[in-house]
DOGUKE-240563 format. One record per residue (C-alpha): x, y, z; residue in three letters. Coordinates in steps of 0.25 Angstrom, whole numbers, padded with zeros to 4 digits, always signed. Layout:
BEGIN
east/north/up/aa
X/Y/Z/Ala
...
This chain:
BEGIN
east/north/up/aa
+0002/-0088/-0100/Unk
-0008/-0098/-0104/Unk
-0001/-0110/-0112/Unk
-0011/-0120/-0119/Unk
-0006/-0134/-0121/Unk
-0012/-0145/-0129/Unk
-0011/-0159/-0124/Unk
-0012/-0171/-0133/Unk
-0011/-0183/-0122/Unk
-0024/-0192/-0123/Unk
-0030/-0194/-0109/Unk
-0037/-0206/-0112/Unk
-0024/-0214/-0117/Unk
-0018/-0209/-0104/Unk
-0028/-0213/-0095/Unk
-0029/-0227/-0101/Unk
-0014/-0227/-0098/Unk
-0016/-0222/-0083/Unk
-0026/-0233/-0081/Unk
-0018/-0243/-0087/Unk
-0008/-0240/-0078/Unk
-0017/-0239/-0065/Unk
-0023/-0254/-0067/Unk
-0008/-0259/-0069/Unk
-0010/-0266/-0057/Unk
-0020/-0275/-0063/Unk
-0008/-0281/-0070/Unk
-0005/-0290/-0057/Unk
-0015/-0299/-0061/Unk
-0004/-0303/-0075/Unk
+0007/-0302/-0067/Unk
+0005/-0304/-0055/Unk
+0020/-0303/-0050/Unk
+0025/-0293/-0038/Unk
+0035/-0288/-0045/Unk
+0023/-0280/-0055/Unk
+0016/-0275/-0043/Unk
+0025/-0261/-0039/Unk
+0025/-0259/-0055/Unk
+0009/-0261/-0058/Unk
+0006/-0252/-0044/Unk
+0016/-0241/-0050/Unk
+0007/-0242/-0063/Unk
-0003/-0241/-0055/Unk
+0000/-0228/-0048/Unk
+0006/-0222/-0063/Unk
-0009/-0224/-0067/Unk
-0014/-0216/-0058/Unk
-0003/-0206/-0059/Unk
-0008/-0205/-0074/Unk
-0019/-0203/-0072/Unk
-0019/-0190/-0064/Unk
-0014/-0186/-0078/Unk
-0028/-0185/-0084/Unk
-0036/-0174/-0084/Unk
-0047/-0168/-0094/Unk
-0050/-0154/-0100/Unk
-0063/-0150/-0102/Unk
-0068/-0138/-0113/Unk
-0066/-0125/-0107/Unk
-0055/-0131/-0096/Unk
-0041/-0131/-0096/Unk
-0029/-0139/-0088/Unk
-0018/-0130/-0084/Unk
-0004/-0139/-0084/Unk
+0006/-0136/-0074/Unk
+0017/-0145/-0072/Unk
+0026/-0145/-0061/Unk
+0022/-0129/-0058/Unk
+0025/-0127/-0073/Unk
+0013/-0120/-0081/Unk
+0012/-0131/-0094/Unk
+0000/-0125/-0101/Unk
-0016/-0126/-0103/Unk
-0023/-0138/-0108/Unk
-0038/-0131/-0115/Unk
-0039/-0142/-0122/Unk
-0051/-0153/-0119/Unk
-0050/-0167/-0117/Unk
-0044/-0177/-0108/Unk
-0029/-0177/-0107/Unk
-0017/-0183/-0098/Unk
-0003/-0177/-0094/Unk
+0008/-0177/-0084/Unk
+0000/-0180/-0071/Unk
+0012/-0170/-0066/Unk
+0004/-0157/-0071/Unk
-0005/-0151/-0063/Unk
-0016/-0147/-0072/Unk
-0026/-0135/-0067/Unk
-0038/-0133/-0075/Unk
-0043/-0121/-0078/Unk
-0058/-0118/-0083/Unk
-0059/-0108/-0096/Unk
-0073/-0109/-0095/Unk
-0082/-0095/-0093/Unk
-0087/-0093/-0080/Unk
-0094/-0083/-0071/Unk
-0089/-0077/-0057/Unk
-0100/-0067/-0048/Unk
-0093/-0061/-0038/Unk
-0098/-0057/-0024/Unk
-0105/-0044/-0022/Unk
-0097/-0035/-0017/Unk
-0099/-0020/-0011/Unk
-0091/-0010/-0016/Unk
-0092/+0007/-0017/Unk
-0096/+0013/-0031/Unk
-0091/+0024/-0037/Unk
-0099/+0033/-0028/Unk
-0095/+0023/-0013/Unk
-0109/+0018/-0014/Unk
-0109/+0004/-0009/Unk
-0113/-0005/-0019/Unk
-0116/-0022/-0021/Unk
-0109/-0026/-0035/Unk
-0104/-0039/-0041/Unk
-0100/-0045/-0055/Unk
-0100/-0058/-0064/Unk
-0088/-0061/-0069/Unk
-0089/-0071/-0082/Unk
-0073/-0076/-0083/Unk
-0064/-0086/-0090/Unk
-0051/-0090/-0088/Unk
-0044/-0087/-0101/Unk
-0027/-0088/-0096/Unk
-0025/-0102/-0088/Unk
-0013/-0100/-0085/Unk
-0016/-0086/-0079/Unk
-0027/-0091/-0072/Unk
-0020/-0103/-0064/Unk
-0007/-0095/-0062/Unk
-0010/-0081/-0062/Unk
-0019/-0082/-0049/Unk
-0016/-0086/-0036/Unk
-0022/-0100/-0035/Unk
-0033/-0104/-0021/Unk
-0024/-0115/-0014/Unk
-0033/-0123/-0004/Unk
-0029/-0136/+0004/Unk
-0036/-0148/+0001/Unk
-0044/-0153/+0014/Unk
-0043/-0169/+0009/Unk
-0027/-0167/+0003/Unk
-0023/-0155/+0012/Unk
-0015/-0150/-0001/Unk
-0018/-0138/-0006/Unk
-0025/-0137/-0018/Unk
-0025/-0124/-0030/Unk
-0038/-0119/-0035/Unk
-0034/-0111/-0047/Unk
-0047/-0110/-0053/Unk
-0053/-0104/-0038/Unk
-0041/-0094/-0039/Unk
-0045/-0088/-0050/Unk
-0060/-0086/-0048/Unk
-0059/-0080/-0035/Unk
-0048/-0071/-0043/Unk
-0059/-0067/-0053/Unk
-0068/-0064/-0041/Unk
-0060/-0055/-0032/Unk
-0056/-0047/-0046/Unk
-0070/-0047/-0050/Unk
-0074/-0039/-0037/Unk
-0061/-0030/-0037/Unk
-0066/-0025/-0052/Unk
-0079/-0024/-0047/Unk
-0075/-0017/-0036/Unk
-0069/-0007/-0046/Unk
-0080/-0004/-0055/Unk
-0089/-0001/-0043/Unk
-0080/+0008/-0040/Unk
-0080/+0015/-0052/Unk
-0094/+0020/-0056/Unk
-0106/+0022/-0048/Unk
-0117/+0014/-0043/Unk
-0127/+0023/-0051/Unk
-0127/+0037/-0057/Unk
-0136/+0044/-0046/Unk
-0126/+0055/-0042/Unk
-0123/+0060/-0057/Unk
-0139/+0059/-0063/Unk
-0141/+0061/-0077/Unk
-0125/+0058/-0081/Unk
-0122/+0045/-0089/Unk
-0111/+0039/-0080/Unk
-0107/+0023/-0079/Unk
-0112/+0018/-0067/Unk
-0114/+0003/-0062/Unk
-0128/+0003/-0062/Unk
-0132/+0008/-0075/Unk
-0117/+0006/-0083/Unk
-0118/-0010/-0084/Unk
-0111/-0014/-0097/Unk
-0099/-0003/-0093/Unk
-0098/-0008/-0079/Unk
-0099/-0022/-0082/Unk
-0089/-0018/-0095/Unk
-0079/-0011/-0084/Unk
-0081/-0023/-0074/Unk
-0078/-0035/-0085/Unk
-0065/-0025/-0089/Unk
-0060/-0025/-0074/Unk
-0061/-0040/-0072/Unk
-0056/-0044/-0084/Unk
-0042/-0036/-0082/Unk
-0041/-0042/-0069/Unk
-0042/-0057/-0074/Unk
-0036/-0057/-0086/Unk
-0023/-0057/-0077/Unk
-0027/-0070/-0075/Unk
-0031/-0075/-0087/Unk
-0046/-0073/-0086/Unk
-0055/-0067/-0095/Unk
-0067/-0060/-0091/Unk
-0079/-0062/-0100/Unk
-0089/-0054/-0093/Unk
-0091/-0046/-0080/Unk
-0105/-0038/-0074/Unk
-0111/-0033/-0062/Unk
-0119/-0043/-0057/Unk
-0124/-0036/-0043/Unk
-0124/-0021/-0042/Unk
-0133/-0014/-0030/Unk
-0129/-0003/-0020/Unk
-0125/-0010/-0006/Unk
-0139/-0011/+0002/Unk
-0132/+0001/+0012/Unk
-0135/+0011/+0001/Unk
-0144/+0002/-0007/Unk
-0157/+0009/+0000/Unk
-0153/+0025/-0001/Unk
-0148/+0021/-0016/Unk
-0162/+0016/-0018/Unk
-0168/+0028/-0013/Unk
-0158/+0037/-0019/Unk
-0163/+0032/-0035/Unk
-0177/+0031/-0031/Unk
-0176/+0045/-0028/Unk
-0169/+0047/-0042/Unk
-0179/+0040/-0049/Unk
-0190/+0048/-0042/Unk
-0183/+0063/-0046/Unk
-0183/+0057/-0060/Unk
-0194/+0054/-0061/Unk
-0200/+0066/-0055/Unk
-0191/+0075/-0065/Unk
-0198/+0066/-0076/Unk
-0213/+0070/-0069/Unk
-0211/+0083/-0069/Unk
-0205/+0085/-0083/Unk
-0217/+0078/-0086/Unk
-0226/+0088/-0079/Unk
-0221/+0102/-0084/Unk
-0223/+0096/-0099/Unk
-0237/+0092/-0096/Unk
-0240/+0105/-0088/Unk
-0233/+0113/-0099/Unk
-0244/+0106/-0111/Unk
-0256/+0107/-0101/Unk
-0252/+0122/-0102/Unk
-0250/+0124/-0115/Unk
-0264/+0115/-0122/Unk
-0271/+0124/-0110/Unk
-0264/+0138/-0118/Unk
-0267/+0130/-0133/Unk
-0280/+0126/-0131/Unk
-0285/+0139/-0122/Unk
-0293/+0132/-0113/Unk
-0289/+0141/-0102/Unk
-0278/+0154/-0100/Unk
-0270/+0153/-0087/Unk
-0263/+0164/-0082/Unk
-0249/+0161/-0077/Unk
-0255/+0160/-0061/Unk
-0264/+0147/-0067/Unk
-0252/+0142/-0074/Unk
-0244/+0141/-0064/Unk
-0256/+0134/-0056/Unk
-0259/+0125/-0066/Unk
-0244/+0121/-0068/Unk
-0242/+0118/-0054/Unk
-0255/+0110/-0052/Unk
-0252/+0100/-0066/Unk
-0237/+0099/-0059/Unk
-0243/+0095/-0047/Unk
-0251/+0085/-0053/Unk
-0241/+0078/-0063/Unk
-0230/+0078/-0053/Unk
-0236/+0072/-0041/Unk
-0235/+0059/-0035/Unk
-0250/+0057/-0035/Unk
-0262/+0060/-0043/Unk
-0267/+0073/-0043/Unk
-0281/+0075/-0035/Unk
-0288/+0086/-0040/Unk
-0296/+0098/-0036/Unk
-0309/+0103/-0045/Unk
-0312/+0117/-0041/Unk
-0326/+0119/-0043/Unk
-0324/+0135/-0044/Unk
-0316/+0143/-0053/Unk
-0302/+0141/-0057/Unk
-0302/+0158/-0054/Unk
Protein backbone atom coordinates (compact mmCIF):
# COMPACT_ATOMS: atom_id res chain seq x y z
CA UNK A 1 0.00 0.00 0.00
CA UNK A 2 0.57 3.60 -0.74
CA UNK A 3 3.04 5.07 2.32
CA UNK A 4 3.30 8.87 2.22
CA UNK A 5 6.43 10.36 3.71
CA UNK A 6 7.29 13.93 4.62
CA UNK A 7 10.73 15.14 4.11
CA UNK A 8 12.21 18.19 5.85
CA UNK A 9 15.86 18.42 4.16
CA UNK A 10 16.26 21.90 2.54
CA UNK A 11 17.53 21.49 -1.10
CA UNK A 12 18.91 24.80 -1.44
CA UNK A 13 21.38 24.33 1.86
CA UNK A 14 22.36 21.01 0.21
CA UNK A 15 23.06 22.31 -3.10
CA UNK A 16 25.35 25.09 -1.71
CA UNK A 17 27.10 22.23 0.19
CA UNK A 18 27.29 20.12 -3.29
CA UNK A 19 28.84 23.23 -4.88
CA UNK A 20 31.18 23.90 -2.22
CA UNK A 21 32.42 20.62 -2.55
CA UNK A 22 32.57 20.54 -6.47
CA UNK A 23 34.89 23.78 -6.72
CA UNK A 24 37.10 22.34 -3.98
CA UNK A 25 39.67 22.21 -6.39
CA UNK A 26 40.03 25.93 -6.48
CA UNK A 27 41.58 25.69 -3.04
CA UNK A 28 44.94 24.88 -4.88
CA UNK A 29 45.45 28.34 -5.46
CA UNK A 30 45.82 28.70 -1.17
CA UNK A 31 47.75 25.84 -0.90
CA UNK A 32 49.23 25.04 -3.55
CA UNK A 33 51.00 21.78 -2.22
CA UNK A 34 50.81 18.01 -3.75
CA UNK A 35 49.73 16.53 -1.03
CA UNK A 36 46.16 18.53 -1.16
CA UNK A 37 45.60 17.46 -4.64
CA UNK A 38 44.01 13.68 -4.33
CA UNK A 39 41.98 15.28 -1.21
CA UNK A 40 40.58 18.44 -3.20
CA UNK A 41 39.87 16.10 -6.50
CA UNK A 42 37.82 13.60 -4.02
CA UNK A 43 35.89 16.81 -2.93
CA UNK A 44 35.44 17.24 -6.08
CA UNK A 45 33.84 14.03 -7.30
CA UNK A 46 31.74 13.98 -3.56
CA UNK A 47 30.33 17.26 -5.11
CA UNK A 48 28.92 15.84 -7.84
CA UNK A 49 27.89 12.70 -6.21
CA UNK A 50 25.66 15.26 -3.94
CA UNK A 51 24.37 16.75 -6.24
CA UNK A 52 22.47 13.84 -8.11
CA UNK A 53 20.69 14.04 -4.67
CA UNK A 54 18.57 16.94 -5.70
CA UNK A 55 15.44 16.73 -7.13
CA UNK A 56 12.10 18.98 -7.16
CA UNK A 57 8.41 18.02 -6.78
CA UNK A 58 5.95 19.87 -8.54
CA UNK A 59 2.09 20.37 -7.50
CA UNK A 60 -0.02 17.46 -8.53
CA UNK A 61 3.53 15.15 -8.97
CA UNK A 62 4.97 12.89 -6.79
CA UNK A 63 8.52 11.06 -6.20
CA UNK A 64 8.40 7.36 -5.39
CA UNK A 65 11.61 6.40 -3.01
CA UNK A 66 12.95 2.99 -3.44
CA UNK A 67 16.13 2.38 -1.76
CA UNK A 68 18.02 -0.52 -2.64
CA UNK A 69 14.88 -2.46 -4.10
CA UNK A 70 13.00 -1.51 -0.79
CA UNK A 71 9.62 0.62 -1.31
CA UNK A 72 10.45 3.65 1.34
CA UNK A 73 7.15 5.78 0.70
CA UNK A 74 5.62 8.77 -1.54
CA UNK A 75 6.80 12.29 -1.37
CA UNK A 76 3.34 14.67 -2.53
CA UNK A 77 4.72 17.31 -1.09
CA UNK A 78 6.03 20.39 -3.30
CA UNK A 79 9.36 21.94 -3.23
CA UNK A 80 12.90 21.30 -3.80
CA UNK A 81 14.42 18.76 -1.75
CA UNK A 82 17.75 16.49 -1.33
CA UNK A 83 18.29 12.99 -0.05
CA UNK A 84 20.48 9.89 -0.21
CA UNK A 85 21.69 9.92 -3.93
CA UNK A 86 21.44 5.97 -3.18
CA UNK A 87 17.48 6.06 -3.77
CA UNK A 88 16.05 5.81 -6.83
CA UNK A 89 13.22 8.13 -7.06
CA UNK A 90 10.24 7.45 -9.85
CA UNK A 91 7.94 10.24 -10.27
CA UNK A 92 4.56 9.56 -10.69
CA UNK A 93 1.92 12.31 -12.13
CA UNK A 94 -1.54 12.48 -10.10
CA UNK A 95 -2.66 14.98 -12.32
CA UNK A 96 -6.21 14.18 -14.64
CA UNK A 97 -5.61 13.16 -17.91
CA UNK A 98 -7.45 11.88 -20.87
CA UNK A 99 -6.69 8.50 -22.97
CA UNK A 100 -8.82 7.77 -26.58
CA UNK A 101 -8.45 4.56 -27.66
CA UNK A 102 -8.30 3.08 -31.33
CA UNK A 103 -11.41 2.23 -33.00
CA UNK A 104 -11.90 -1.03 -32.89
CA UNK A 105 -14.46 -3.61 -34.64
CA UNK A 106 -16.27 -5.76 -32.77
CA UNK A 107 -19.93 -7.75 -32.93
CA UNK A 108 -23.00 -6.28 -30.99
CA UNK A 109 -25.50 -8.08 -29.22
CA UNK A 110 -27.14 -9.04 -32.65
CA UNK A 111 -23.23 -10.05 -34.58
CA UNK A 112 -23.60 -6.90 -36.46
CA UNK A 113 -20.14 -5.51 -37.01
CA UNK A 114 -19.79 -2.20 -35.63
CA UNK A 115 -16.78 0.80 -35.32
CA UNK A 116 -16.74 1.87 -31.56
CA UNK A 117 -14.32 3.51 -29.23
CA UNK A 118 -14.15 5.34 -25.84
CA UNK A 119 -12.60 8.50 -23.76
CA UNK A 120 -11.12 7.43 -20.73
CA UNK A 121 -10.56 10.54 -18.27
CA UNK A 122 -7.99 8.80 -15.56
CA UNK A 123 -5.87 9.53 -12.56
CA UNK A 124 -3.62 7.78 -10.77
CA UNK A 125 -4.70 7.63 -7.10
CA UNK A 126 -2.41 4.42 -5.57
CA UNK A 127 1.45 5.23 -6.33
CA UNK A 128 2.59 2.40 -4.99
CA UNK A 129 0.00 0.11 -6.91
CA UNK A 130 0.69 2.10 -9.98
CA UNK A 131 4.81 1.56 -10.00
CA UNK A 132 4.60 -1.95 -8.73
CA UNK A 133 1.49 -3.48 -9.41
CA UNK A 134 2.19 -3.50 -13.28
CA UNK A 135 4.67 -4.93 -15.28
CA UNK A 136 6.90 -2.01 -16.04
CA UNK A 137 8.03 -1.38 -20.31
CA UNK A 138 11.98 -2.11 -20.15
CA UNK A 139 13.88 -0.67 -23.32
CA UNK A 140 17.62 -0.36 -23.87
CA UNK A 141 19.10 2.68 -24.18
CA UNK A 142 20.75 3.36 -27.83
CA UNK A 143 23.51 5.95 -26.26
CA UNK A 144 24.15 3.70 -22.73
CA UNK A 145 23.10 0.31 -24.08
CA UNK A 146 21.38 -0.12 -20.46
CA UNK A 147 18.20 -0.83 -20.20
CA UNK A 148 16.07 1.70 -18.97
CA UNK A 149 12.15 1.34 -17.07
CA UNK A 150 9.32 3.34 -18.24
CA UNK A 151 6.71 3.05 -15.48
CA UNK A 152 4.50 5.73 -16.42
CA UNK A 153 4.23 4.03 -20.32
CA UNK A 154 3.37 0.77 -18.59
CA UNK A 155 0.48 1.89 -17.18
CA UNK A 156 -1.15 3.77 -19.78
CA UNK A 157 -0.79 1.32 -22.30
CA UNK A 158 -2.28 -0.93 -19.30
CA UNK A 159 -5.38 1.54 -19.15
CA UNK A 160 -5.58 1.27 -22.91
CA UNK A 161 -5.80 -2.53 -23.73
CA UNK A 162 -8.36 -2.56 -20.54
CA UNK A 163 -10.25 0.11 -21.90
CA UNK A 164 -10.81 -1.92 -25.31
CA UNK A 165 -11.50 -5.31 -23.42
CA UNK A 166 -14.62 -3.33 -21.46
CA UNK A 167 -15.60 -1.97 -24.41
CA UNK A 168 -15.35 -5.10 -26.17
CA UNK A 169 -17.83 -6.10 -23.52
CA UNK A 170 -20.40 -3.64 -23.63
CA UNK A 171 -20.73 -4.06 -27.30
CA UNK A 172 -21.39 -7.15 -26.85
CA UNK A 173 -24.06 -6.75 -24.51
CA UNK A 174 -26.79 -4.63 -26.13
CA UNK A 175 -27.57 -3.85 -29.58
CA UNK A 176 -26.66 -1.54 -32.07
CA UNK A 177 -30.32 -0.24 -32.34
CA UNK A 178 -33.77 -1.53 -31.46
CA UNK A 179 -34.91 -2.33 -35.19
CA UNK A 180 -35.74 -5.85 -34.65
CA UNK A 181 -38.07 -5.44 -31.45
CA UNK A 182 -40.14 -1.95 -32.67
CA UNK A 183 -42.17 -0.24 -30.25
CA UNK A 184 -40.35 -1.88 -27.13
CA UNK A 185 -38.31 0.34 -24.68
CA UNK A 186 -35.00 -1.67 -24.55
CA UNK A 187 -31.17 -0.02 -23.86
CA UNK A 188 -29.50 0.06 -26.77
CA UNK A 189 -26.10 1.79 -27.90
CA UNK A 190 -27.39 4.21 -29.81
CA UNK A 191 -30.19 5.78 -28.19
CA UNK A 192 -29.07 4.44 -24.15
CA UNK A 193 -26.16 6.95 -23.86
CA UNK A 194 -25.97 7.84 -20.18
CA UNK A 195 -26.57 3.92 -19.29
CA UNK A 196 -24.05 2.68 -21.57
CA UNK A 197 -21.50 5.34 -20.92
CA UNK A 198 -22.79 4.49 -17.03
CA UNK A 199 -21.87 0.61 -17.71
CA UNK A 200 -18.75 1.46 -19.69
CA UNK A 201 -17.17 3.89 -16.76
CA UNK A 202 -18.15 0.86 -14.17
CA UNK A 203 -16.34 -1.65 -16.27
CA UNK A 204 -13.07 0.37 -16.56
CA UNK A 205 -12.94 1.55 -13.22
CA UNK A 206 -13.12 -2.31 -11.74
CA UNK A 207 -10.27 -2.99 -13.99
CA UNK A 208 -7.90 -0.17 -12.78
CA UNK A 209 -8.55 0.19 -9.36
CA UNK A 210 -6.33 -2.94 -9.29
CA UNK A 211 -3.88 -0.77 -9.89
CA UNK A 212 -4.46 2.15 -8.11
CA UNK A 213 -6.16 4.19 -10.60
CA UNK A 214 -9.43 5.96 -10.59
CA UNK A 215 -11.52 6.57 -13.23
CA UNK A 216 -13.30 9.81 -13.40
CA UNK A 217 -15.15 9.48 -16.62
CA UNK A 218 -15.69 7.19 -19.52
CA UNK A 219 -17.97 7.65 -22.90
CA UNK A 220 -18.29 6.45 -26.41
CA UNK A 221 -16.60 8.64 -28.52
CA UNK A 222 -17.09 6.72 -32.05
CA UNK A 223 -19.94 4.49 -32.65
CA UNK A 224 -21.09 3.55 -36.37
CA UNK A 225 -21.87 0.07 -37.98
CA UNK A 226 -18.63 -1.25 -40.06
CA UNK A 227 -18.98 0.18 -43.70
CA UNK A 228 -19.75 -3.69 -44.79
CA UNK A 229 -23.19 -3.39 -43.48
CA UNK A 230 -23.19 0.34 -43.02
CA UNK A 231 -25.16 0.75 -46.56
CA UNK A 232 -28.08 -2.16 -46.00
CA UNK A 233 -28.30 -0.52 -42.40
CA UNK A 234 -28.91 2.74 -44.01
CA UNK A 235 -31.42 1.28 -46.22
CA UNK A 236 -32.96 -0.86 -43.67
CA UNK A 237 -33.97 2.69 -41.42
CA UNK A 238 -34.87 4.60 -44.36
CA UNK A 239 -37.24 2.17 -45.03
CA UNK A 240 -38.48 2.22 -41.11
CA UNK A 241 -38.68 6.00 -41.27
CA UNK A 242 -40.74 5.60 -44.59
CA UNK A 243 -43.48 2.81 -43.13
CA UNK A 244 -43.71 5.28 -40.26
CA UNK A 245 -44.41 7.83 -41.66
CA UNK A 246 -46.73 6.32 -44.01
CA UNK A 247 -48.65 4.83 -40.90
CA UNK A 248 -48.78 8.51 -39.62
CA UNK A 249 -50.26 9.57 -43.56
CA UNK A 250 -52.78 7.39 -43.43
CA UNK A 251 -54.18 7.80 -39.81
CA UNK A 252 -54.08 11.26 -40.98
CA UNK A 253 -56.29 10.42 -43.90
CA UNK A 254 -59.19 8.33 -42.56
CA UNK A 255 -59.81 11.21 -39.87
CA UNK A 256 -60.00 13.75 -42.66
CA UNK A 257 -62.16 11.39 -44.86
CA UNK A 258 -64.24 10.42 -41.78
CA UNK A 259 -65.06 14.69 -41.10
CA UNK A 260 -65.49 15.29 -44.80
CA UNK A 261 -68.24 12.69 -44.49
CA UNK A 262 -69.82 13.41 -41.62
CA UNK A 263 -69.96 17.96 -42.32
CA UNK A 264 -71.33 16.48 -45.90
CA UNK A 265 -74.28 14.19 -43.67
CA UNK A 266 -74.70 17.67 -41.09
CA UNK A 267 -74.97 20.18 -43.39
CA UNK A 268 -77.12 18.06 -46.25
CA UNK A 269 -75.34 19.28 -49.06
CA UNK A 270 -75.75 16.08 -50.81
CA UNK A 271 -77.14 12.26 -49.67
CA UNK A 272 -74.88 9.41 -50.81
CA UNK A 273 -75.67 6.01 -51.02
CA UNK A 274 -73.14 3.53 -49.74
CA UNK A 275 -71.95 2.84 -53.60
CA UNK A 276 -70.85 6.92 -53.76
CA UNK A 277 -69.39 6.50 -50.21
CA UNK A 278 -67.38 3.95 -50.84
CA UNK A 279 -66.34 6.13 -54.20
CA UNK A 280 -65.86 9.11 -52.56
CA UNK A 281 -63.58 7.39 -49.83
CA UNK A 282 -61.33 5.85 -51.95
CA UNK A 283 -60.90 8.90 -54.25
CA UNK A 284 -59.99 11.51 -50.88
CA UNK A 285 -57.51 8.22 -49.77
CA UNK A 286 -55.95 8.37 -53.07
CA UNK A 287 -55.52 11.86 -52.90
CA UNK A 288 -54.11 12.38 -49.37
CA UNK A 289 -51.89 9.50 -49.50
CA UNK A 290 -50.10 9.80 -52.61
CA UNK A 291 -46.72 10.82 -53.22
CA UNK A 292 -47.68 13.65 -55.67
CA UNK A 293 -50.22 16.01 -55.96
CA UNK A 294 -53.53 15.10 -57.07
CA UNK A 295 -54.45 16.15 -60.85
CA UNK A 296 -57.91 16.43 -61.17
CA UNK A 297 -60.68 15.42 -63.60
CA UNK A 298 -63.91 18.01 -64.06
CA UNK A 299 -66.70 16.08 -65.62
CA UNK A 300 -68.91 18.34 -67.47
CA UNK A 301 -72.02 15.76 -67.43
CA UNK A 302 -73.76 14.28 -64.46
CA UNK A 303 -72.31 12.97 -61.39
CA UNK A 304 -75.49 10.12 -62.28
Amino acid sequence: MEKEIKLETNGFLHLFIALVLLFAPLGLIFHPEVWFVPVLIFLSVVGIFWLTGLFIIQPNQTSVLVFFGKYQGTVKQNGFFWLNPFYIKKKVSLRVRNLESDVIKVNDQQGNPILISAIVVWKVIDTYKAVFDIEAIEEVDPKTGMKKTKSEESYQKFIKIQTESALRKIAHTYPYDNIEEEGVEIICLRSGIDEINSSLASEISERLLLVGIEVIEARISNLSYAPEIAGAMLRRQQATAIVAARQKIVEGAVGMVKLALDQLKDQQIIELDDEKKASMVSNLLVVLCADESARPVINAGSIY
